[in-house]
C-alpha positions in Angstrom: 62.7 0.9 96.0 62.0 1.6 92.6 59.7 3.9 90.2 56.7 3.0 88.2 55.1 6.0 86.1 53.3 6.8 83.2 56.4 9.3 82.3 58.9 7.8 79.3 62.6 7.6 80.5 63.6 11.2 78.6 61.7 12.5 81.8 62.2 9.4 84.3 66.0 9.7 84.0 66.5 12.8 86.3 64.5 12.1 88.9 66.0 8.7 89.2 69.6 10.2 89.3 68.3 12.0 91.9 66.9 10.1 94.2 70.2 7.7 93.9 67.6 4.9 92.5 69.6 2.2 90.7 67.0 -0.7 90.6 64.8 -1.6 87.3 62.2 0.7 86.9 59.0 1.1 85.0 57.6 4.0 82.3 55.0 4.9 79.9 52.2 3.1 82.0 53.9 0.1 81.6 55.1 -0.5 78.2 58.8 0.7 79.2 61.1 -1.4 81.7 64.9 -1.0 81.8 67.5 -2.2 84.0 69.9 0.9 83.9 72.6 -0.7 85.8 72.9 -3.1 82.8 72.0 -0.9 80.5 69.0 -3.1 79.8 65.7 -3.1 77.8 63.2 -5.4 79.6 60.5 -5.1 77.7 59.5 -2.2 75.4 55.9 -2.8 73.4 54.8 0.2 71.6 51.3 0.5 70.3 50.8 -1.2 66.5 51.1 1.6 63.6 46.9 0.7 62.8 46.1 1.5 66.1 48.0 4.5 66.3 46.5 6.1 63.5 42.8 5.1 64.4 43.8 6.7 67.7 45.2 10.1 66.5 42.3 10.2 63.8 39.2 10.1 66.4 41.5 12.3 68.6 41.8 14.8 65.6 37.8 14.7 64.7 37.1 15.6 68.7 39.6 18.5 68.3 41.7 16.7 71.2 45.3 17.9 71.6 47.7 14.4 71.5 51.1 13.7 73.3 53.0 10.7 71.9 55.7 8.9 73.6 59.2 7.5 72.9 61.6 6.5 75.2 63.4 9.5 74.6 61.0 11.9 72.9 58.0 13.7 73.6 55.6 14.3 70.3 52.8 17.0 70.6 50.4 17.7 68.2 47.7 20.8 69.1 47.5 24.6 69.3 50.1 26.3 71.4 47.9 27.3 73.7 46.6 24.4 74.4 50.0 23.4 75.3 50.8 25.8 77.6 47.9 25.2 79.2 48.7 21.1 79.5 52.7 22.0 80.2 51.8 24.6 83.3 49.1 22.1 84.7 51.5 19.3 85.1 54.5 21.1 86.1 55.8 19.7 89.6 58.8 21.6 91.1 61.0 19.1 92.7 63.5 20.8 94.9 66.7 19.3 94.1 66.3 18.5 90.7 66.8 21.3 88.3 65.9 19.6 84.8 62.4 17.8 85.8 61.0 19.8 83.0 62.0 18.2 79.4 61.3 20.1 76.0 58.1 18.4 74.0 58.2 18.8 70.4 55.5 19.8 68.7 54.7 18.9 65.4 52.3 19.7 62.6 51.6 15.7 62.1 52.9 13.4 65.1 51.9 10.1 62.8 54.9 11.1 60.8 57.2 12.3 64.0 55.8 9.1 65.9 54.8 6.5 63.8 55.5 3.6 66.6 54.8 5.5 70.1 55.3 4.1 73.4 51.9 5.4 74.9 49.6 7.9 73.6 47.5 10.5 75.5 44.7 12.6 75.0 44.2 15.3 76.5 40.7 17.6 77.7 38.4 18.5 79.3 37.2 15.6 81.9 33.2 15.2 80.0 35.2 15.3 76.9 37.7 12.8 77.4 34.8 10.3 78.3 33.0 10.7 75.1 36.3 10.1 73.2 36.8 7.0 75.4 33.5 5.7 74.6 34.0 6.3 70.8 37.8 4.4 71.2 36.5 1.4 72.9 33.2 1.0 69.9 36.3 0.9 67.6 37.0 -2.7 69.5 41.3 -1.9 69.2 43.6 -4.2 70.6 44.3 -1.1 73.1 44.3 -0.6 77.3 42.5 2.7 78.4 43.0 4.3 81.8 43.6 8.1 83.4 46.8 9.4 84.7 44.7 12.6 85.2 41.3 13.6 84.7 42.5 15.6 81.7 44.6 12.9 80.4 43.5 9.8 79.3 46.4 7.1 78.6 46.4 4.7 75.7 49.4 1.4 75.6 48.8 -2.0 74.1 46.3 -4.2 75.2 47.4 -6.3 77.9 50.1 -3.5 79.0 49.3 -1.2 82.0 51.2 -0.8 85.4 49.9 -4.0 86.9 51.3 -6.6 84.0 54.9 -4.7 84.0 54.6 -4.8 87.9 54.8 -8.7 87.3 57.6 -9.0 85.2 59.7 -6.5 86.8 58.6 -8.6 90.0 59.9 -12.4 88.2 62.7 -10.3 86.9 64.0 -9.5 90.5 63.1 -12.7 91.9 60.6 -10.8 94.4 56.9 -12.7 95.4 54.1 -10.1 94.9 53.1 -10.3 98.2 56.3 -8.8 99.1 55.7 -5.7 97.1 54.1 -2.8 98.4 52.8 -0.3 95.7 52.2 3.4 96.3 49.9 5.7 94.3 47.1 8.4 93.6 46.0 8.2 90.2 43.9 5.7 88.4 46.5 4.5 85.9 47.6 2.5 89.4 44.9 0.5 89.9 46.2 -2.4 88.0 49.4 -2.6 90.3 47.0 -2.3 93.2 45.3 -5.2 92.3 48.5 -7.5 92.3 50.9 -6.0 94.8 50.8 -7.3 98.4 49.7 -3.9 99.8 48.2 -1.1 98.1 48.7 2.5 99.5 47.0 5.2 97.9 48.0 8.9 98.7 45.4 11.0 100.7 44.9 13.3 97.4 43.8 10.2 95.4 40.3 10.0 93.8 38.0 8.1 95.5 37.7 5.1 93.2 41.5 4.8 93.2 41.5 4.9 97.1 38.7 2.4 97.3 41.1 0.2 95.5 43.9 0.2 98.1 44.5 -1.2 101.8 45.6 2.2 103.1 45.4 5.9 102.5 48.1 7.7 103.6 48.6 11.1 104.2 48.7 13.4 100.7 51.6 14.2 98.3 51.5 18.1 100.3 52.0 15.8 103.3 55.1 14.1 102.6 52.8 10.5 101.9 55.2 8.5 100.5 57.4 9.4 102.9 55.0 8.7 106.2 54.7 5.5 103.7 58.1 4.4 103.9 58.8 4.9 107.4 55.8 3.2 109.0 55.4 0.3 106.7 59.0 -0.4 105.7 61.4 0.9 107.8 59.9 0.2 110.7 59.9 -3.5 109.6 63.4 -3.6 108.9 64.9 -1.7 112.1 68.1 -3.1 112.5 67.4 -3.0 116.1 64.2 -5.8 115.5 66.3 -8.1 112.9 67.0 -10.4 115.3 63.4 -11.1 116.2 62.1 -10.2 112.6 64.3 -13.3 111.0 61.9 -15.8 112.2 58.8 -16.5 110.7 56.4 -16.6 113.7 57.1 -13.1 114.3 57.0 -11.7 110.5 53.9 -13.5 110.8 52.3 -11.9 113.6 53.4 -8.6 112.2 52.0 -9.3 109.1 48.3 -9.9 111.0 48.7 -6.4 112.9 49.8 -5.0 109.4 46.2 -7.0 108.1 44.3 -5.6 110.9 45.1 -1.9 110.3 45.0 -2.4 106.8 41.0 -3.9 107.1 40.1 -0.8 109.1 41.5 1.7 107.0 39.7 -0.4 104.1 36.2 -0.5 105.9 36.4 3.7 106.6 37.5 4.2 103.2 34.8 1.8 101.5 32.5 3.6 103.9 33.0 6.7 102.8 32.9 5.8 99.4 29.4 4.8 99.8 28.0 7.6 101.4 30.1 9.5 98.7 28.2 7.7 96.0 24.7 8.0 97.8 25.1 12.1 98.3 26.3 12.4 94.7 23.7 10.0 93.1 20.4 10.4 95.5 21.2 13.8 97.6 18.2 15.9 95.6 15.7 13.1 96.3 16.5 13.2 99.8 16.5 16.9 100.0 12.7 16.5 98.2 11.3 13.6 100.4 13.0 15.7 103.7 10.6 18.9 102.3 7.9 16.7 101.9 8.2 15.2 105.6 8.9 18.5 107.1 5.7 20.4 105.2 3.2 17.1 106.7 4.4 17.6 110.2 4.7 21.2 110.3 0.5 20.4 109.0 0.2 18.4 111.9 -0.3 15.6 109.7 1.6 11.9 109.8 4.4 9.9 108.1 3.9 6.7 107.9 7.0 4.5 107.5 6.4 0.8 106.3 9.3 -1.5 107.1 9.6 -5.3 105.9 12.9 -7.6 106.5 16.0 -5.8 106.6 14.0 -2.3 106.0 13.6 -3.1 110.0 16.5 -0.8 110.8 15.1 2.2 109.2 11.9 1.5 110.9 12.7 1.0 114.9 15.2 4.2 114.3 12.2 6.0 114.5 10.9 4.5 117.2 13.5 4.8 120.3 12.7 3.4 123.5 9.2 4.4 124.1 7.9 6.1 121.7 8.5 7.1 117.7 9.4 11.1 116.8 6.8 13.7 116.6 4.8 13.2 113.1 5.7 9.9 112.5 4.3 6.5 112.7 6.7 3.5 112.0 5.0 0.2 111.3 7.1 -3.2 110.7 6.0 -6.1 108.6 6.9 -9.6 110.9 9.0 -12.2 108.7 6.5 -14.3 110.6 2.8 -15.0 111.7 4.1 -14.2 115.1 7.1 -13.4 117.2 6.5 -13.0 120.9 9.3 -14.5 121.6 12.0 -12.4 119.7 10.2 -9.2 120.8 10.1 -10.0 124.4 8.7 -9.1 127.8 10.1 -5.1 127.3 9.7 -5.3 123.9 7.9 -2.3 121.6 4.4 -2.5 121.9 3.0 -5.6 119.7 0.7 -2.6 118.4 4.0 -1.5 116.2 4.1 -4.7 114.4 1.9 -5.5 110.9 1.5 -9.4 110.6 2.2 -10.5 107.3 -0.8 -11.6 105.7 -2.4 -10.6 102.7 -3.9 -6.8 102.5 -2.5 -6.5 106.0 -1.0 -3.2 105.1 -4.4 -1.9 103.4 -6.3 -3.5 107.3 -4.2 -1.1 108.9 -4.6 2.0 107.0 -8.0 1.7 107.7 -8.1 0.7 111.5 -5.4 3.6 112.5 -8.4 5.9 110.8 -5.6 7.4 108.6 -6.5 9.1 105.3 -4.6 10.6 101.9 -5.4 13.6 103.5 -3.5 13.3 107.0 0.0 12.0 105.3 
């Protein structure tokens, strides 16, 4: 087990102590990797000193406070206020671990404190942060752009985000990919989602990021990563199921029950997510069209719903059994000039069904006796 986190070392180092963890680890969203037990730099690639100061100038002309990274320094350059502000919404208290918090500097001008930074943030409001992205990615850098919060968007090289280092720290340790389970709740994880075996977002995580996973585990307040760690790992590796666990066939088949709870937890999630996206995007139409419906029956009036192809669904659900709901008046469009057949001996009335023929739906309108006037 190791760490990957969009923290530099000055503020990965204690927690690691901590926790006892002595493997390779990953920081700065990706552009740090060091083996401590060899005291060894994998693979450090700060951002190039043009970049940097296109980045710090747009930051500057949106007022943006900005938080460069070293390996061992934090740079900030913003009012103070701002930076309490930023310091007291990211403070975590982890019990155990008395110097989590690390001092950051601030400075009148971080190009000269941080000419060559690890990673670069900028941090606002959410709205704000977006228009500042939009303006960094005209400027066509050779840059990667994700969030680590909604109020902080990251900045590394291009080609350099959690994913990539997730690789080489993976050929590095000789471990496949699809042995690696990766655990997270921001959007600066996607990228290791995307490569790692299994992807397990915390219960807290934004929607998108939890879209992008094959679980969701409980929340950080929940003890996630813990729940994590016993159900999917150590349950694996009980030292009472090693001797059935060393062959194949049996890793195998726990791999498939692994797959199955993994596709249903995928399917709820990416169902939620949809009906998610439909209340956020269409939720005031729907609220108009319901008014609308209500104020025709409540006239004594008729709605009629047209239904062609797949639009079938929507249709017969307003038609149950033996009849349609008060007020309405579903009518379906065949695929075909005529389906006896597929409707059947206790099928809906063929008086439900609008052949498909040209100005059938006009025909109909006018032999029902409907008007503008009754729907």
């Amino acid at each position: 087990m190791t760490l990957v986190s969009g923290r530099p070392k000055l503020k990965m180092t204690p927690l690691l102590k901590e926790l006892g963890l002595e493997l390779p680890y990953i920081g700065s969203g990706g552009a740090y990797i060091v083996d401590p037990s060899k005291n060894l730099v994998i693979l450090h690639c700060p951002l190039g000193q043009e970049e940097t100061e296109a980045i710090v100038e747009l930051a500057r002309a949106a007022k943006a406070p900005i938080i460069s990274q070293e390996p061992e320094h934090l740079y900030y350059e913003g009012s103070l206020e701002e930076l309490e502000q930023l310091i007291a919404s990211s403070k975590i208290d982890i019990t155990g671990v008395e110097d989590s918090q690390v001092e950051i500097l601030r400075v009148d001008d971080i190009l000269q404190a941080s000419a060559g930074p690890t990673k670069i943030n900028i941090c606002s409001k959410p709205g704000h942060l977006l228009e500042i992205e939009k303006e960094l990615r005209l400027l066509n850098l050779p840059i990667y752009l994700t969030y680590s919060a909604p109020i902080s968007l990251e900045i590394t090289r291009s080609g350099i985000n959690k994913g990539e280092a997730l690789k080489i720290l993976a050929a590095y340790l000789a471990i496949p990919l699809e042995r690696i389970l990766a655990i997270g709740d921001s959007h600066n994880d996607i990228s290791m989602f995307k490569i790692a075996g299994m992807a397990v977002a915390m219960g807290n995580a934004p929607r998108e990021v939890k879209a992008a996973t094959d679980l969701v585990a409980p929340s950080n307040d929940e003890d996630g990563v813990a729940w994590v760690l016993r159900e999917m790992v150590l349950k694996e590796y009980d030292p009472s199921c090693l001797r059935i666990l060393n062959t194949d066939r049996t890793v195998h088949q726990y791999r498939s029950r692994k797959e199955i709870r993994m596709g249903a937890s995928q399917f709820f999630s990416a169902f939620r997510s949809v009906f998610d996206q439909i209340e956020e995007t269409q939720l005031e139409t729907i609220s108009k069209v319901a008014k609308w419906g209500a104020g025709a029956i409540a006239a004594d009036r008729l709605i009629v719903l047209f239904g062609s192809g797949h639009s079938f669904i929507a249709t017969m659900d307003t038609y149950p059994r033996i009849g349609s709901y008060p007020g309405w008046l579903p009518v379906h469009e065949l695929s075909t000039s005529y389906m006896p057949t597929v409707l059947g001996n206790q099928a809906l009335r063929q008086a439900l069904y609008l052949e498909k023929v040209e100005d059938s739906g006009a025909l109909s309108w006018r032999t029902t006796g409907l008007t503008r006037g009754m729907s």
